[in-house]
N, C-alpha and C positions, 0 to 999 in steps of 0.2 A: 538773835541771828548768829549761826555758827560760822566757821571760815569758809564751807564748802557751800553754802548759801551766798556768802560775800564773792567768792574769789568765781561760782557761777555767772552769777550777775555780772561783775569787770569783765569775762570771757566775753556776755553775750553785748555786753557794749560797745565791745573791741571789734566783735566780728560784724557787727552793722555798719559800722563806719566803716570798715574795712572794703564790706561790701558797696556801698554802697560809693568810696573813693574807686574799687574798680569798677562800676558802672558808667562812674563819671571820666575816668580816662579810658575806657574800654580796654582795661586791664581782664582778662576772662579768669587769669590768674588769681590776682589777688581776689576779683570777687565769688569765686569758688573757695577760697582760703574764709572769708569772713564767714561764708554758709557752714562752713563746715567746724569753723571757732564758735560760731551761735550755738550750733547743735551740742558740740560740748559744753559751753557753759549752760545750756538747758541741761544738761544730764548731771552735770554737776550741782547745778542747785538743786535740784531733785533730789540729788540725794541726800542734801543738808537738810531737804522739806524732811525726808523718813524719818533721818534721825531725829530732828527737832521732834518731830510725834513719835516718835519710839521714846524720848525722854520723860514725854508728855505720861505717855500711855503706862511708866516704869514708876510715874508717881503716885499713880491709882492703885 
């Protein structure tokens, strides 16, 4: 697992609770903030997925 794998995951962790702390105070703020901290840390790990297969793939 590379750091852009790690550090997507911690985003997408962040922005659920985030989320879902603004749902529970009816913060519209914060819980748009966690949607959109998810979506980055989805894109971020993703791109730790390529590389790790690009590594993969640099082996063969």
């Amino acid at each position: 697992m590379n750091k852009d794998q790690t550090h997507g995951a911690t985003e997408q962790v962040k922005g659920k609770v985030n989320e879902v702390v603004g749902k529970v105070t009816g913060n519209k703020t914060q819980e748009i903030k966690g949607d959109v901290q998810q979506g980055v840390g989805k894109v971020q790990k993703e791109v730790g997925n390529m590389r790790e297969e690009a590594k993969r793939d640099a082996k063969h």
